[in-house]
Backbone of each chain as nested JSON, in Angstrom:
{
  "chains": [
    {"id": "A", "residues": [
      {"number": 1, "name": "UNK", "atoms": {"N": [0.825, -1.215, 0.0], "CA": [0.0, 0.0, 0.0], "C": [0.855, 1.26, 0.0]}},
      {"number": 2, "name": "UNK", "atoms": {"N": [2.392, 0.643, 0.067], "CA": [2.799, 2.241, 0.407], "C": [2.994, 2.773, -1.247]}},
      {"number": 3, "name": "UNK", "atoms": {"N": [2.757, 1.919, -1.92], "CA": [3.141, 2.546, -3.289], "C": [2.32, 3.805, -3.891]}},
      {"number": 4, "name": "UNK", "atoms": {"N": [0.719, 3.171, -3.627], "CA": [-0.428, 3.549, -3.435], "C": [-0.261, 5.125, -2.553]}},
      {"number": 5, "name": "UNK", "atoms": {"N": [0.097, 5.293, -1.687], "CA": [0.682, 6.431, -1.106], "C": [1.395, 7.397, -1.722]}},
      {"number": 6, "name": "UNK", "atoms": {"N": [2.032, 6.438, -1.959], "CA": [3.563, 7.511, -2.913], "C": [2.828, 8.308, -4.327]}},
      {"number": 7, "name": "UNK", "atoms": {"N": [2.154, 7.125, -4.878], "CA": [1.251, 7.662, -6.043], "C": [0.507, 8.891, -6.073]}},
      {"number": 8, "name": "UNK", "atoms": {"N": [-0.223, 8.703, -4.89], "CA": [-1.602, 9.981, -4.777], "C": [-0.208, 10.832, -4.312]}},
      {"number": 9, "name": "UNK", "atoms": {"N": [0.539, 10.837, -3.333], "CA": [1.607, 11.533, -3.143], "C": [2.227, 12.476, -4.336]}},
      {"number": 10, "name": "UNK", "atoms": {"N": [2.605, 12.057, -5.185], "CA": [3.276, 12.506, -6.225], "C": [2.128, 13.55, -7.086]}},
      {"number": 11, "name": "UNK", "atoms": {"N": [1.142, 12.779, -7.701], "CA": [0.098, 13.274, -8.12], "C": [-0.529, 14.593, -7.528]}},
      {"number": 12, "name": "UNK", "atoms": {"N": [-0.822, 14.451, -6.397], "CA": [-1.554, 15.342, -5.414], "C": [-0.163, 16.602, -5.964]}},
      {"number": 13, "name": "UNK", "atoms": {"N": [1.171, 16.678, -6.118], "CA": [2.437, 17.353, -5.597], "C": [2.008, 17.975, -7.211]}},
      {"number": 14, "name": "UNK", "atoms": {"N": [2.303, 17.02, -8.205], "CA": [2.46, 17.751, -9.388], "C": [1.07, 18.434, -9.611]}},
      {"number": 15, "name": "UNK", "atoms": {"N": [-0.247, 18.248, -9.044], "CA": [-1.747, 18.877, -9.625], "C": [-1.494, 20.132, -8.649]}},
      {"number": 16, "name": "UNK", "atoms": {"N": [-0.57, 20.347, -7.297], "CA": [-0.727, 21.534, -7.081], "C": [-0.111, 22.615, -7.622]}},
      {"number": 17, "name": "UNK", "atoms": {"N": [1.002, 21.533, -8.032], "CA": [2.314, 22.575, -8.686], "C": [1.675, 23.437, -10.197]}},
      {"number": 18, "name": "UNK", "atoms": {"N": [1.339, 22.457, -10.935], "CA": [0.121, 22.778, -11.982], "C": [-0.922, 24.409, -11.91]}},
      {"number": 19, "name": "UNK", "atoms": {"N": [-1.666, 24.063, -10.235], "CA": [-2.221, 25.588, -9.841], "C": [-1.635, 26.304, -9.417]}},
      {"number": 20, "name": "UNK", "atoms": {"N": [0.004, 26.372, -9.541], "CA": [0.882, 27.658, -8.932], "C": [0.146, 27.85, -7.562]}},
      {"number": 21, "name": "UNK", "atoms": {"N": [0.094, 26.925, -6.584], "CA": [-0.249, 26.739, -5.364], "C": [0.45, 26.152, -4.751]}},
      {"number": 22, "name": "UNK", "atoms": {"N": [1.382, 27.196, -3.479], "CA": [2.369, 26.834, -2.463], "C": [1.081, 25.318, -1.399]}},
      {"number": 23, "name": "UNK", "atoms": {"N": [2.07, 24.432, -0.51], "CA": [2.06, 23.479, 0.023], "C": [0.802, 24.667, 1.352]}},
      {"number": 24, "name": "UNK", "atoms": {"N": [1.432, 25.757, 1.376], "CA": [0.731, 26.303, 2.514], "C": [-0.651, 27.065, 1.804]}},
      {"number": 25, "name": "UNK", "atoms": {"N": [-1.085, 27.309, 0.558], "CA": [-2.241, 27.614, -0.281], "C": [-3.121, 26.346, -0.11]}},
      {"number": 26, "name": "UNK", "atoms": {"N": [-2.93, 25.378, -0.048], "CA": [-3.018, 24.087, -0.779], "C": [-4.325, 23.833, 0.748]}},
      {"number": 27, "name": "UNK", "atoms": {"N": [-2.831, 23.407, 1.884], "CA": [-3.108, 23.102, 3.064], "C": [-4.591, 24.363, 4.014]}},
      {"number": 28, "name": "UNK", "atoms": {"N": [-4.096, 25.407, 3.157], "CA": [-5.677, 26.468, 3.69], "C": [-6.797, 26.3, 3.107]}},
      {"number": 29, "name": "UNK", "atoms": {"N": [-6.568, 25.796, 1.68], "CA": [-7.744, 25.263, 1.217], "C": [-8.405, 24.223, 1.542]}},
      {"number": 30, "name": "UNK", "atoms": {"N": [-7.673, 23.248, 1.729], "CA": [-8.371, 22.193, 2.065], "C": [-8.566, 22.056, 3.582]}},
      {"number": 31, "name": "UNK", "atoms": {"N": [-8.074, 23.487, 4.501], "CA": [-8.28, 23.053, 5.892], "C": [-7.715, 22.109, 6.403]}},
      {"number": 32, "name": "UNK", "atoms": {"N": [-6.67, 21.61, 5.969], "CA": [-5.348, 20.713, 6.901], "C": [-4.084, 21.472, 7.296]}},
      {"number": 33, "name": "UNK", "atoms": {"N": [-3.553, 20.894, 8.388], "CA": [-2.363, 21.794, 8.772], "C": [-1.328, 21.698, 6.839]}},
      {"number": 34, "name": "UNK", "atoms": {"N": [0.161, 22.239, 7.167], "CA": [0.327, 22.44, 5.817], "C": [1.758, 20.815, 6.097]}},
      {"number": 35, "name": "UNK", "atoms": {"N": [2.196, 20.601, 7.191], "CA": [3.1, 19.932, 7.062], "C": [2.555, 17.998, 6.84]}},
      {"number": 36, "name": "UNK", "atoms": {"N": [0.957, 18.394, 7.173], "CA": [0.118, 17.051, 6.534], "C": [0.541, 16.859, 5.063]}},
      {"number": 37, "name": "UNK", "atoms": {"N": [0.284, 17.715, 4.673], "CA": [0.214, 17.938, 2.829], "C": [1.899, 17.863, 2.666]}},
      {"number": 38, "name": "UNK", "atoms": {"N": [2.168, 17.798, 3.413], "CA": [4.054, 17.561, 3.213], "C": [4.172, 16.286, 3.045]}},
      {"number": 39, "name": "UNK", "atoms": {"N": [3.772, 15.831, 4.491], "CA": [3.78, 14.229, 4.709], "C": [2.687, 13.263, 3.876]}},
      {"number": 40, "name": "UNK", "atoms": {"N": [2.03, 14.119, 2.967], "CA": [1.22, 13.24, 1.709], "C": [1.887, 13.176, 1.036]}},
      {"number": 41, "name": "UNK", "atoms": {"N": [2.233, 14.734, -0.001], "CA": [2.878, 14.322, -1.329], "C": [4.261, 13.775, -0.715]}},
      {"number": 42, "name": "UNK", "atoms": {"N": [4.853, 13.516, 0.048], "CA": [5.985, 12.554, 0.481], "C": [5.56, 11.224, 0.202]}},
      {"number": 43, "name": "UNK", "atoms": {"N": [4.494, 10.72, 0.37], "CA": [3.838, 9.268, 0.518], "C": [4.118, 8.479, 2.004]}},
      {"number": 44, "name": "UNK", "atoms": {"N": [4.118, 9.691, 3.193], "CA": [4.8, 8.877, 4.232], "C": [3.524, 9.077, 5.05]}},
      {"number": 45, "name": "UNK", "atoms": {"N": [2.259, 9.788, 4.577], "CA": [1.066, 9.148, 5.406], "C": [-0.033, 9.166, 4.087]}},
      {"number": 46, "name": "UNK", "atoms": {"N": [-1.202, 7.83, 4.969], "CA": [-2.021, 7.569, 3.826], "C": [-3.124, 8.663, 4.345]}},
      {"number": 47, "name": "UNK", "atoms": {"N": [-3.907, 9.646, 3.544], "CA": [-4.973, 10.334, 3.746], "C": [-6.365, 9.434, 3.619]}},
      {"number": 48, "name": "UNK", "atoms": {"N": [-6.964, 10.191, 4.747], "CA": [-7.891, 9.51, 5.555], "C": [-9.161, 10.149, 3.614]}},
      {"number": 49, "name": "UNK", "atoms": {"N": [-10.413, 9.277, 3.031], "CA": [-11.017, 9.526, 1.949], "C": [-11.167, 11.249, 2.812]}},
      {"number": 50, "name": "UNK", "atoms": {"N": [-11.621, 11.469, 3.749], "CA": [-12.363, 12.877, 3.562], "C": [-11.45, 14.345, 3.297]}},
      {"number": 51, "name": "UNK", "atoms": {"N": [-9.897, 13.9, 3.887], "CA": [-8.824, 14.892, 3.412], "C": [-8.974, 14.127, 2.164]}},
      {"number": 52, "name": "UNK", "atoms": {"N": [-8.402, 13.589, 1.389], "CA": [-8.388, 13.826, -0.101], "C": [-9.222, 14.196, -0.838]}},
      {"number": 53, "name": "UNK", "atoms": {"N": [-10.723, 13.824, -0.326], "CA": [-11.72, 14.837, -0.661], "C": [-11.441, 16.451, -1.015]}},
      {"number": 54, "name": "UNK", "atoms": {"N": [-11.168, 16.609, 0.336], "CA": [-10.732, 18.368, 0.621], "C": [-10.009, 18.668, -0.384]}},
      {"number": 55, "name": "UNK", "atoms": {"N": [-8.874, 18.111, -0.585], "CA": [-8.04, 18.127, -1.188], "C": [-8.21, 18.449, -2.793]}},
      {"number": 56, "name": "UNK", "atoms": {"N": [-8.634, 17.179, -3.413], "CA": [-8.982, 17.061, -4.496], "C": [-9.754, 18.684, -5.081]}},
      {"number": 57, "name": "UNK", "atoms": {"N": [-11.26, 18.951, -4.016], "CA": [-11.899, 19.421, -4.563], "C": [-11.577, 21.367, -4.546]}},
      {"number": 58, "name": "UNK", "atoms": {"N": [-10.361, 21.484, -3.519], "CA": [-9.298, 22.595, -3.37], "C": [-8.631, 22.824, -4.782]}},
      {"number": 59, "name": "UNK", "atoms": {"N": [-8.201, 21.549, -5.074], "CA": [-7.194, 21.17, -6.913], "C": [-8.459, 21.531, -8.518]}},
      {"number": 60, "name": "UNK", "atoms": {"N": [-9.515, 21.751, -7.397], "CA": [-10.788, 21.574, -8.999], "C": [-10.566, 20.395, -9.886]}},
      {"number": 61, "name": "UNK", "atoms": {"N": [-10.326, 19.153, -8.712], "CA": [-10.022, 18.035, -9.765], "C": [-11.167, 17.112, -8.748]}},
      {"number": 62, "name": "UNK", "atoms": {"N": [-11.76, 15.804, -9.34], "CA": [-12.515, 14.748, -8.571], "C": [-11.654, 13.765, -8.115]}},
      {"number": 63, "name": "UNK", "atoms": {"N": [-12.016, 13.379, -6.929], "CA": [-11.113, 12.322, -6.274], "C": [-11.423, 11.118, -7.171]}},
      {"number": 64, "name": "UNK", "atoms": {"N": [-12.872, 10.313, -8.123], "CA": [-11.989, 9.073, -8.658], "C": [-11.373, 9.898, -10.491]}},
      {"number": 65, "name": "UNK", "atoms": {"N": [-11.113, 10.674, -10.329], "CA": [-10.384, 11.279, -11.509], "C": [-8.837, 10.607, -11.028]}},
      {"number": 66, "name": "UNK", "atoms": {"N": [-8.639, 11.06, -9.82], "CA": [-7.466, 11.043, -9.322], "C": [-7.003, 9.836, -8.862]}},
      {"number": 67, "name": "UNK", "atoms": {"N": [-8.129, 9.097, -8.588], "CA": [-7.868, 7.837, -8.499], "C": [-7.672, 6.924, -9.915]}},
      {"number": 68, "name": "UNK", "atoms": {"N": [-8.148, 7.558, -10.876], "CA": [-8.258, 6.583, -11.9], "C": [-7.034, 6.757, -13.006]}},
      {"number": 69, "name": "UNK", "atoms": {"N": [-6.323, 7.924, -12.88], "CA": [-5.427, 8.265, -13.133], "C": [-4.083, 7.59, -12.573]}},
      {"number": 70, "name": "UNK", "atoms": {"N": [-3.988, 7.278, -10.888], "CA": [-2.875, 6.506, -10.613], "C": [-3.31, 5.189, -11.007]}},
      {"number": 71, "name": "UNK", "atoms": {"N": [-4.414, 4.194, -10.895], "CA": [-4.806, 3.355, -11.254], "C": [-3.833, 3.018, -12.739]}},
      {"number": 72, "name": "UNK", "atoms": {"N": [-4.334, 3.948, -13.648], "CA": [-3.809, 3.42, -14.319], "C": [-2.361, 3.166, -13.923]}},
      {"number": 73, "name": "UNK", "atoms": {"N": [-1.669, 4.129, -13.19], "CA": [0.289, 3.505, -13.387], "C": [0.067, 2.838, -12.479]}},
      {"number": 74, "name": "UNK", "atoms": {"N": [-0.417, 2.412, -11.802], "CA": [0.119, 1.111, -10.886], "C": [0.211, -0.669, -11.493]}}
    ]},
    {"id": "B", "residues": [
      {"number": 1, "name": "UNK", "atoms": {"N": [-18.56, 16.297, 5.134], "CA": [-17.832, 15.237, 4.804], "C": [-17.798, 13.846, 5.304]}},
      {"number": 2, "name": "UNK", "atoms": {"N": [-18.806, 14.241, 6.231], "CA": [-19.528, 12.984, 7.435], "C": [-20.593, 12.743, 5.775]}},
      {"number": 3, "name": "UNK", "atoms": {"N": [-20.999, 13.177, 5.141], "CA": [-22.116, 12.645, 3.95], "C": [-21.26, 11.496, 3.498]}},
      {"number": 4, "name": "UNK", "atoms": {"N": [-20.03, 12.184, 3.334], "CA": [-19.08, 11.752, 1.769], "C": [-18.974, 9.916, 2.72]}},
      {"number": 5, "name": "UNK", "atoms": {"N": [-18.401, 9.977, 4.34], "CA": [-18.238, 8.743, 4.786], "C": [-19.315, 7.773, 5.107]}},
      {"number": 6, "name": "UNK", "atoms": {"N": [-20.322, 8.685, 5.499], "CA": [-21.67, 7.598, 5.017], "C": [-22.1, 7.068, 3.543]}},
      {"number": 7, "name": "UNK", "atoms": {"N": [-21.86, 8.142, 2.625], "CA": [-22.139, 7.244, 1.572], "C": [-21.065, 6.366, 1.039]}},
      {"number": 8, "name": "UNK", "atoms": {"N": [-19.915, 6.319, 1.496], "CA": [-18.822, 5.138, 0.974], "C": [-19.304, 4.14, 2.042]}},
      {"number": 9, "name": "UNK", "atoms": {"N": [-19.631, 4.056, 2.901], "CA": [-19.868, 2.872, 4.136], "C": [-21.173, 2.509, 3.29]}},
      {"number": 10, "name": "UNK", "atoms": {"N": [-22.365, 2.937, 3.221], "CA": [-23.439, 2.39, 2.963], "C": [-22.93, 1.517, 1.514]}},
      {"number": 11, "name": "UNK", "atoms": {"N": [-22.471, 2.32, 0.562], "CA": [-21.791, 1.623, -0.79], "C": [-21.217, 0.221, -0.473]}},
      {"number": 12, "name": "UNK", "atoms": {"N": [-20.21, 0.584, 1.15], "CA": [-19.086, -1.276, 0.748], "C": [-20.341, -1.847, 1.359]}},
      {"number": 13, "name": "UNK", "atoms": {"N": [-20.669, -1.743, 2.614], "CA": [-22.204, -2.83, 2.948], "C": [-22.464, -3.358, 1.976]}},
      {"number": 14, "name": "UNK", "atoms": {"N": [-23.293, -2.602, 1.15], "CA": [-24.296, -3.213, -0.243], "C": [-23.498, -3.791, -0.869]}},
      {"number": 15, "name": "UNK", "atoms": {"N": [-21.727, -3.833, -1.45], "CA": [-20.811, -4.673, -1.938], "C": [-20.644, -5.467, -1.282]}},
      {"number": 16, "name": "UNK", "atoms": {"N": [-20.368, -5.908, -0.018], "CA": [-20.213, -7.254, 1.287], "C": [-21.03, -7.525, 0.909]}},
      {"number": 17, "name": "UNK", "atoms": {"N": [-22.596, -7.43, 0.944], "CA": [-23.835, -8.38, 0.952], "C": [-23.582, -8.635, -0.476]}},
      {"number": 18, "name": "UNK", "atoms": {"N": [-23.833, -8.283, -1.636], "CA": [-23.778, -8.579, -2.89], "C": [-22.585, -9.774, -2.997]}},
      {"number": 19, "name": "UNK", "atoms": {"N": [-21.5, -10.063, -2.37], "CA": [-20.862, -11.038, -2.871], "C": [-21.389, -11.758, -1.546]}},
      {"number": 20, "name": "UNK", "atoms": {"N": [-21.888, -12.027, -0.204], "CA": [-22.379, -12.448, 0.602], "C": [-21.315, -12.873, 1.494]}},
      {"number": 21, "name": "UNK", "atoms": {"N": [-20.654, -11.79, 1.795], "CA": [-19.552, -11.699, 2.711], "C": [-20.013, -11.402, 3.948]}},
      {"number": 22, "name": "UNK", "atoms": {"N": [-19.837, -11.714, 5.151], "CA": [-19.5, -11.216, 5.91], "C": [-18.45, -9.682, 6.668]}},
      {"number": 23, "name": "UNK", "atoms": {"N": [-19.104, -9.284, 8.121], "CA": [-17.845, -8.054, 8.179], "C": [-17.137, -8.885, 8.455]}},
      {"number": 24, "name": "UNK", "atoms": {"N": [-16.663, -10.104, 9.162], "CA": [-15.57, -10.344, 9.192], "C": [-15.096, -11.284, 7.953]}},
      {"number": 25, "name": "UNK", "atoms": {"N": [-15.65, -11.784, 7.433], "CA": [-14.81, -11.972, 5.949], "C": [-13.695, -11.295, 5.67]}},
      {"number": 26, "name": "UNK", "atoms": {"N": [-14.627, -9.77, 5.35], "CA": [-14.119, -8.742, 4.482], "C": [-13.208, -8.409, 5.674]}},
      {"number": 27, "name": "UNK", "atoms": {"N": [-13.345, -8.191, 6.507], "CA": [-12.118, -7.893, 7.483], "C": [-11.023, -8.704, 7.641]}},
      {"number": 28, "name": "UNK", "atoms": {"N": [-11.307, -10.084, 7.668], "CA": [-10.125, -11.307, 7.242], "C": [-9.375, -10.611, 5.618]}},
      {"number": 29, "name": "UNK", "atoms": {"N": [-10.473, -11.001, 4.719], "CA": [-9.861, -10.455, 3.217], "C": [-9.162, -9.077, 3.328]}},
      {"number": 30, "name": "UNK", "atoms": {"N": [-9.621, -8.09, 4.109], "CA": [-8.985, -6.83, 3.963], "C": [-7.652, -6.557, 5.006]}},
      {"number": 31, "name": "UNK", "atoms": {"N": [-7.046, -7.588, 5.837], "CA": [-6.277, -7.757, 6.81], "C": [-7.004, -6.616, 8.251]}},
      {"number": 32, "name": "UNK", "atoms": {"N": [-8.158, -5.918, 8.523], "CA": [-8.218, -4.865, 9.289], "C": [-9.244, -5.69, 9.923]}},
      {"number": 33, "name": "UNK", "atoms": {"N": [-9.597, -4.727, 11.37], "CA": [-10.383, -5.444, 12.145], "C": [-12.113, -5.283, 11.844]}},
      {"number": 34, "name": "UNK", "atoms": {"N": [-12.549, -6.16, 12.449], "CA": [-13.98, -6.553, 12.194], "C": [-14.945, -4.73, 12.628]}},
      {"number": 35, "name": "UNK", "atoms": {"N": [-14.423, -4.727, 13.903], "CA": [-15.019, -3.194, 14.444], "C": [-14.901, -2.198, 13.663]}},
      {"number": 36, "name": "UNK", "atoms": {"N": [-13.435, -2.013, 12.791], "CA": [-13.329, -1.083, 12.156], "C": [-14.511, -1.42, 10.821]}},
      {"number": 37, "name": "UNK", "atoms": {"N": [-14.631, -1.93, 10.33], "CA": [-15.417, -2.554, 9.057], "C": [-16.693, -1.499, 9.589]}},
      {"number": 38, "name": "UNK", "atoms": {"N": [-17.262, -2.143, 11.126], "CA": [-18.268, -1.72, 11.254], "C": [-18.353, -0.464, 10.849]}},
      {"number": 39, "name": "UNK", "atoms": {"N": [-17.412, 0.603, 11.764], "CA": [-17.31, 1.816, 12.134], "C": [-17.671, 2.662, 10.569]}},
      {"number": 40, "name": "UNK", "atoms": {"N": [-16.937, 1.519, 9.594], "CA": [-16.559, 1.916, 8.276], "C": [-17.916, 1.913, 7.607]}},
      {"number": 41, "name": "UNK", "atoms": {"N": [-18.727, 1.208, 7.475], "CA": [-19.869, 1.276, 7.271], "C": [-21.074, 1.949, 7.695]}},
      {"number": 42, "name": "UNK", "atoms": {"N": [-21.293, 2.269, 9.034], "CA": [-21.851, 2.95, 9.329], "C": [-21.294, 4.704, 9.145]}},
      {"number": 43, "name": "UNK", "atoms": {"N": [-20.695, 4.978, 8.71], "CA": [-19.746, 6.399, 8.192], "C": [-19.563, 6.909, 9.708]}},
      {"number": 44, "name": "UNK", "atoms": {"N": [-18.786, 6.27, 10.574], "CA": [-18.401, 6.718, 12.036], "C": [-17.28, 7.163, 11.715]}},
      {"number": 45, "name": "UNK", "atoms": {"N": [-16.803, 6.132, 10.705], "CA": [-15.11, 6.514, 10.383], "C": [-14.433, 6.699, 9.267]}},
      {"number": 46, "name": "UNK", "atoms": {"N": [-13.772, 7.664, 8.791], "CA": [-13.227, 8.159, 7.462], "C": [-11.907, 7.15, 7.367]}},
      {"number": 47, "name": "UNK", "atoms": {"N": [-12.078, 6.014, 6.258], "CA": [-10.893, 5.241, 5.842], "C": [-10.096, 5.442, 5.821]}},
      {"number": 48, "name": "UNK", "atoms": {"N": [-8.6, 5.186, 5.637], "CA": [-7.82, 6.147, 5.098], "C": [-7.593, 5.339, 3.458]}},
      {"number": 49, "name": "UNK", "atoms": {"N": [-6.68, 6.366, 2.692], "CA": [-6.897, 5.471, 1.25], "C": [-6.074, 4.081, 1.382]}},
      {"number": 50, "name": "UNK", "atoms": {"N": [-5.256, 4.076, 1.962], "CA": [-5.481, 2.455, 2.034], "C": [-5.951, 0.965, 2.152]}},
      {"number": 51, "name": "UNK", "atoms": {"N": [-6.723, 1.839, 2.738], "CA": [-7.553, 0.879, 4.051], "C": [-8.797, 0.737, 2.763]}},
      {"number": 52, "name": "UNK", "atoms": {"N": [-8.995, 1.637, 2.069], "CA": [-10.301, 1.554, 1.253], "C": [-9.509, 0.957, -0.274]}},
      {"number": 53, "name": "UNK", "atoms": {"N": [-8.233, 1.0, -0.52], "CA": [-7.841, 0.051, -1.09], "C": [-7.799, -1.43, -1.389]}},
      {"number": 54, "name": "UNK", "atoms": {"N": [-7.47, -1.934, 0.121], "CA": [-7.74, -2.821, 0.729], "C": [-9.074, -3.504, 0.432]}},
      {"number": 55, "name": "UNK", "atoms": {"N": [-9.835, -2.824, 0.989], "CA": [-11.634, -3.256, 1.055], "C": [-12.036, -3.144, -0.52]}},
      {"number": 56, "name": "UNK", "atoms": {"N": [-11.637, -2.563, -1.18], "CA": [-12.339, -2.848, -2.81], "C": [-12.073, -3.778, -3.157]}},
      {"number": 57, "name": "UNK", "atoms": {"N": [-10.622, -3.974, -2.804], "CA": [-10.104, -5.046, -3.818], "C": [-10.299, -6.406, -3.09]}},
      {"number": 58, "name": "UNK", "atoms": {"N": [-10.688, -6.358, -1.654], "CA": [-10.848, -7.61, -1.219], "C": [-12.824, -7.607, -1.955]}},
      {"number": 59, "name": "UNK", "atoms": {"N": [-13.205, -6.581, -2.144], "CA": [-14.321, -6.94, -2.785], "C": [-14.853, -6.884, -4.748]}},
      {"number": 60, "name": "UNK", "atoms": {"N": [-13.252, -6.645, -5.064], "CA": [-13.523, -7.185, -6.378], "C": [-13.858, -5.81, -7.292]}},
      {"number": 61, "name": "UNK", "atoms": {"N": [-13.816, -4.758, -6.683], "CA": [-13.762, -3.838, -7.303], "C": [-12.798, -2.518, -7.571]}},
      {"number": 62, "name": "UNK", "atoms": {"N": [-12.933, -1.406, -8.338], "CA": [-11.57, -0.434, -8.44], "C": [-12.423, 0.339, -7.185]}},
      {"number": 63, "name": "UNK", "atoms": {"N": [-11.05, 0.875, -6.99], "CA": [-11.58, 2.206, -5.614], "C": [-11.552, 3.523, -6.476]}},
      {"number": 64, "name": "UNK", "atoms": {"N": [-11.486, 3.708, -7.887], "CA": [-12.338, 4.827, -8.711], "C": [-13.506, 4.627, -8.901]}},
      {"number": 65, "name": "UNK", "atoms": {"N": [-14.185, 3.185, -9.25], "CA": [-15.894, 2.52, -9.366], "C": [-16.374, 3.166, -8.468]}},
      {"number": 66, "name": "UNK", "atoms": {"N": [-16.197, 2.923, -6.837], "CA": [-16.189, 2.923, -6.116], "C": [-16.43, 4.553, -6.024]}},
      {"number": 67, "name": "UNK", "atoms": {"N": [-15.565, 5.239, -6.044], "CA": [-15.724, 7.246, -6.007], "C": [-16.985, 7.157, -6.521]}},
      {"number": 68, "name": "UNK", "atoms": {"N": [-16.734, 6.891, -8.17], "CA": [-17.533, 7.531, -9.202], "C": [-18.745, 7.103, -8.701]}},
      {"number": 69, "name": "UNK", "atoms": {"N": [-19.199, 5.885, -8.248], "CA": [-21.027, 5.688, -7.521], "C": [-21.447, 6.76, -6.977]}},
      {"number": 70, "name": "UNK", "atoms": {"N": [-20.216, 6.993, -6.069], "CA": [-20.374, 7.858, -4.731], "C": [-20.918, 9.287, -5.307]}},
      {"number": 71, "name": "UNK", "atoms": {"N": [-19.211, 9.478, -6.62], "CA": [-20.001, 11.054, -6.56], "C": [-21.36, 11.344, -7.212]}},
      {"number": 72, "name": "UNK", "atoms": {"N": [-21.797, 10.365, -7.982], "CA": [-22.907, 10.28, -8.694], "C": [-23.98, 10.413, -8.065]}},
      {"number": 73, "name": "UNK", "atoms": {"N": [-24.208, 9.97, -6.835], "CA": [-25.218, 10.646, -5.559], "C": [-25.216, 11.748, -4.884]}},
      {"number": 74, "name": "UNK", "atoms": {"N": [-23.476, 11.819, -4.828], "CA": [-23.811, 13.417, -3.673], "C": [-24.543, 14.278, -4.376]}}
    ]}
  ]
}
C-alpha cells in the first residue's frame, strides 16, 4: 500500500504545482495543517477519503479522476 | 464530509452483501479489524486510502468505481 501512497503523493504534488499553489495555499484550502500535505505528497502518510476529498476538490479536480489516473500507473 | 463517509460505508455494505460476505470476511480479506469494518460502514469513520484500497479489492472492485457511484449521488 505504500506505493499507493507515494502515487496519490506525487500526483496530489504535481496537480498543485500545476495551480501555482504553495504546500501552505493548498493546506488552507483544504483546511489541513500544511506539514500534513508535506507528509502526503511525500507518501509517508495515507490520507484519511475525507482529506483527499478536501483536497482534491481545493485542486478543482474529482477524487476518482485522481484515483483513476494513478490506477492506471500502478 | 460525514455525507461523503456515510455514503462510501453504505456503498461497501451493499458490496459485502452482494458477494455475501460477511464483516468479518471482508475484514479477514482486507487484513483490518472486524469493528473497524463496522465503524466503516456505518460512516463513524473516514478510511484512510489504504484501508479503502484494501476493502475494494478484497471486494472485487476499483476504488475509482467505487468514487464515481459515490459522486454520482452526492
Amino acid at each position: 500500500m505504500q506505493k499507493l501512497n507515494q502515487e496519490i503523493g506525487k500526483l496530489i504534488a504535481k496537480k498543485r504545482k500545476e495551480k501555482a499553489f504553495s504546500q501552505e495555499t493548498l493546506a488552507d484550502l483544504a483546511q489541513i495543517h500544511r506539514t500534513y500535505v508535506s507528509q502526503i505528497e511525500r507518501g509517508l502518510k495515507s490520507p484519511t477519503i475525507s482529506v483527499l476529498s478536501q483536497i482534491t476538490s481545493s485542486l478543482g479536480i474529482k477524487l476518482s479522476e485522481l484515483l483513476q489516473e494513478i490506477e492506471n500507473t500502478l
